[in-house]
Each structure stands twice: as C-alpha cells, then as structure tokens.
Residue, then its C-alpha position, 0 to 999 in steps of 0.5 A: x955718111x953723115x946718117x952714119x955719123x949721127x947714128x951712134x950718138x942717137x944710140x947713146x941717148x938714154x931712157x927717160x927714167x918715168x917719176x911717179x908721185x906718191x901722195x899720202x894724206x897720213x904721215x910717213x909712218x902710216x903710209x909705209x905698209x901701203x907704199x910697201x905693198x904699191x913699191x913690191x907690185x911695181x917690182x913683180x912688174x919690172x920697176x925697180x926704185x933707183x934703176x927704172x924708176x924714181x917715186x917722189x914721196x908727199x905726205x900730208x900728215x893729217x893736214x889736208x889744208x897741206x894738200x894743195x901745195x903738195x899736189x902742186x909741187x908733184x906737178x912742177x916736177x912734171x912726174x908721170x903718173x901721181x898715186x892718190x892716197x885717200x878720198x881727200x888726196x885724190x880731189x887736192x891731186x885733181x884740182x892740180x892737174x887735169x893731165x898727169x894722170x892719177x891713179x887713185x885708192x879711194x872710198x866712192x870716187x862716184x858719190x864723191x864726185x871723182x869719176x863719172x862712172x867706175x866703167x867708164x871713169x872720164x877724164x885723168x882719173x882711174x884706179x880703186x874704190x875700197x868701197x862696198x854698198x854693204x861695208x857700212x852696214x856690216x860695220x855697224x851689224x858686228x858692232x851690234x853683235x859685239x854689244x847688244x845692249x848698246x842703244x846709242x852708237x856714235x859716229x866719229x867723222x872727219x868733215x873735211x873728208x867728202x867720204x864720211x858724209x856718204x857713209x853717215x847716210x848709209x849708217x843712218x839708213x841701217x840703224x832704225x833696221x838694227x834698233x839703235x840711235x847714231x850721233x855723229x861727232x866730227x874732229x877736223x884735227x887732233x885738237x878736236x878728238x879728246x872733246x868728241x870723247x866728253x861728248x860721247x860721255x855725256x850723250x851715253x854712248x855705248x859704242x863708236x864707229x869711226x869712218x876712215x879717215x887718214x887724219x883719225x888714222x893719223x891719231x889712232x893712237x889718242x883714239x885708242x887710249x881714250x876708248x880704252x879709258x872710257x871702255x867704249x867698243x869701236x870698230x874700225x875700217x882697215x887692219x891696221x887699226x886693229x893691229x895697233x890696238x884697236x879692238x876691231x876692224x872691218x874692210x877691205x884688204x888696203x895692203x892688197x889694193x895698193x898692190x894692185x895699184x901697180x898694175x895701173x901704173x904699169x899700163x899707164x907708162x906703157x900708154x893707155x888712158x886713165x880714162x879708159x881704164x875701169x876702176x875696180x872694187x875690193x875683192x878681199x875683205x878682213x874681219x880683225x879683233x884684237x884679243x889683248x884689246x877685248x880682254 
C-alpha cells in the first residue's frame, strides 16, 4: 500500500532539463552564425532551446584574459557539457574543469596540446579540428597566385593564441618553396593592429596573411579598412572574412562544423565519453573573394 502511495508522486518528478554551455572567444555579434548553425543541428536532433534544453551563452570579446572567469562561471552553474568556441577558449575551458566534458572546434588540438591524439583524445575533451596539414600552405600558394610580384608577405598574429605559433611554422616552411619572405606582425588587442600596418608600410609588404584568430576576427573591420587604405591583398581563414569585406578567404566550412558539433553533444548527454569519442577533421573547405573588394 505504501509502494502504491509513493508511486505517483515518483511519476510526477520531472526531467532534469540538460544545460549546455556556450563559450565564445569573439562577441555575440560574431559568434551568431556558428551558434546558429550549432542551435539548428541540436534541433534535427530533438533539442529544442526553452523546451529540452537551456544553452548559457559567454563570449570573450576578443579578451582572452576574460576567459578564465567566464569558464568558471559555466562550471559553478554545474551545466553538462560546455562548447569551446576556438583554440583559446578550449584551453581557458580545460584549465576550469577536468569533468564536465567540453566539445571543442578548434584549430590543432594535438600540436597545442589539448588532446593526446584525435583517435584517441583522452581526458574530457573531444569534438573538431578545422585544421588541414595542407591549409596554411594553400593559403599562402593563392596569396601568391593573386599577387606574383609580391616578394615580402607579412603575417598578422595573435601571440596569445598557441595556434598561430604552429601555422607560422608551417608558413615558414612553404615560403622559400614559393620564393617569398614572411614577417610576422603580432596584435595582442586592437590597439596593437593599426601600428602592425605602419610596419607593414615600412618593411615593404605586398601582401598579408592573417591566422585565425577570434580577437582579429573580432576587429576585421579595422583590418579591412586599413588593407584597403594601404591596398594590400589579404587572405583570410573562414567565409565570414570574406563576406564582410575581406578580399579573400580560404578554409573550412565553420558553419558546417559547429553543425556537426551537435552531434557531440547529442551522444555526450545520452552517456558516451568524450574520451572515446574521435575528433574529427573539416570535410569541406571554401574558396571566397569578394568581387566589390578586388575591384
């Protein structure tokens, strides 16, 4: 009789709604077409914001000095899996939590230390690379395309980003194969990009390359403006670039990985590992220029 008395009030617990945690290293604004393209895989899967599921958004701005503290408030809200948006984000959000798994779109997570290995990533960590051994060298090969007659190409980097580091090494290896000399300029903050151009200026530059990065990215615009000014052919690393008035851009498909982020997610909350889920590498890369911009 009393088995038959708890019964109903057993029934009427409900769910625990799962809380997922969004953590950009750009602002809002930037981050919207990959959060979009994350929220609509959740959705072909049946997870459906205010329903089943709550998303806490965080976004550093550019500030990766932010990234601590915003990791850290994801955690004492105990959500259950944590989206690390960038190289950056994905070490601020490990250095938080070594439980709450975090599925990751970053650029090496093996060279920068994040996983051990993309078959077997180890620890709470899993989700995709956009990076491609062959990426960085297209990206200087159609630079080169573009402009034959440039002989000095710089490099604008972020140092804080442990991602940029290993691209310069890859570009450096590619350059005396295509005759060119590469100077790396580094912008820690916006403060830093306008005085990177006047060195650009001085040291002859005939075009740029700029790594991917969520604070540069934050301030494309000042970029563009200033290449545009100084007529200076740039390349970029994803479409957005591109689309917001960069002359070109070469890379993955960011919208697309985001997207499959989903699916990560998805078999995280029914109970698999991060540990022995494989990281996956970009399946679909874009060429973009933007015609307005080359003219």
């Amino acid at each position: 009789m009393l088995l038959a008395l708890c019964y109903p009030v057993e029934a009427q617990q409900p769910r625990k709604v799962p809380r997922i945690g969004y953590l950009g290293g750009g602002s809002a604004e930037l981050e919207k077409v990959w959060l979009d393209a994350f929220l609509q895989g959740l959705r072909e899967l049946g997870y459906f914001e205010g329903k089943n599921i709550v998303v806490e958004r965080r976004y550093a701005a550019g500030r990766y000095d932010q990234l601590p503290e915003l990791a850290a408030d994801l955690v004492r809200l105990k959500v259950d899996v944590i989206l690390a948006a960038s190289t950056p984000v994905a070490h601020g959000a490990k250095k938080a939590t070594l439980v709450i798994p975090i599925v990751m779109v970053v650029a090496d997570p093996v060279g920068t230390g994040l996983v051990a290995s993309l078959a077997r990533p180890g620890g709470n960590l899993t989700g995709l690379s956009d990076f491609h051994a062959d990426l960085i060298t297209k990206r200087l090969e159609l630079l080169k395309d573009v402009v034959p007659s440039a002989s000095r190409i710089a490099v604008l980097l972020n140092p804080a980003n442990p991602s940029c580091s290993l691209q310069m090494k890859d570009l450096g290896a590619a350059a005396s194969a295509l005759g060119v000399t590469l100077f790396s300029l580094e912008a820690r903050g916006p403060d830093d990009i306008a005085p990177s151009f006047s060195t650009m200026r001085k040291e002859r530059a005939g075009a740029l390359l700029v790594c991917g990065d969520r604070m540069l990215n934050t301030h494309r615009r000042q970029i563009f403006d200033l290449t545009t000014k100084n007529r200076l052919p740039a390349i970029y690393t994803t479409m957005e670039y591109a689309d917001a008035g960069g002359l070109m851009s070469y890379g993955a498909n960011f919208p697309d990985l985001y997207h499959r982020a989903a699916t990560y997610v998805d078999k995280i909350l029914k109970g698999a590992k991060p540990a022995d889920l494989p990281v996956e590498q970009p399946t679909k890369f874009e060429l973009v220029i933007n015609l307005k911009t080359a003219k």
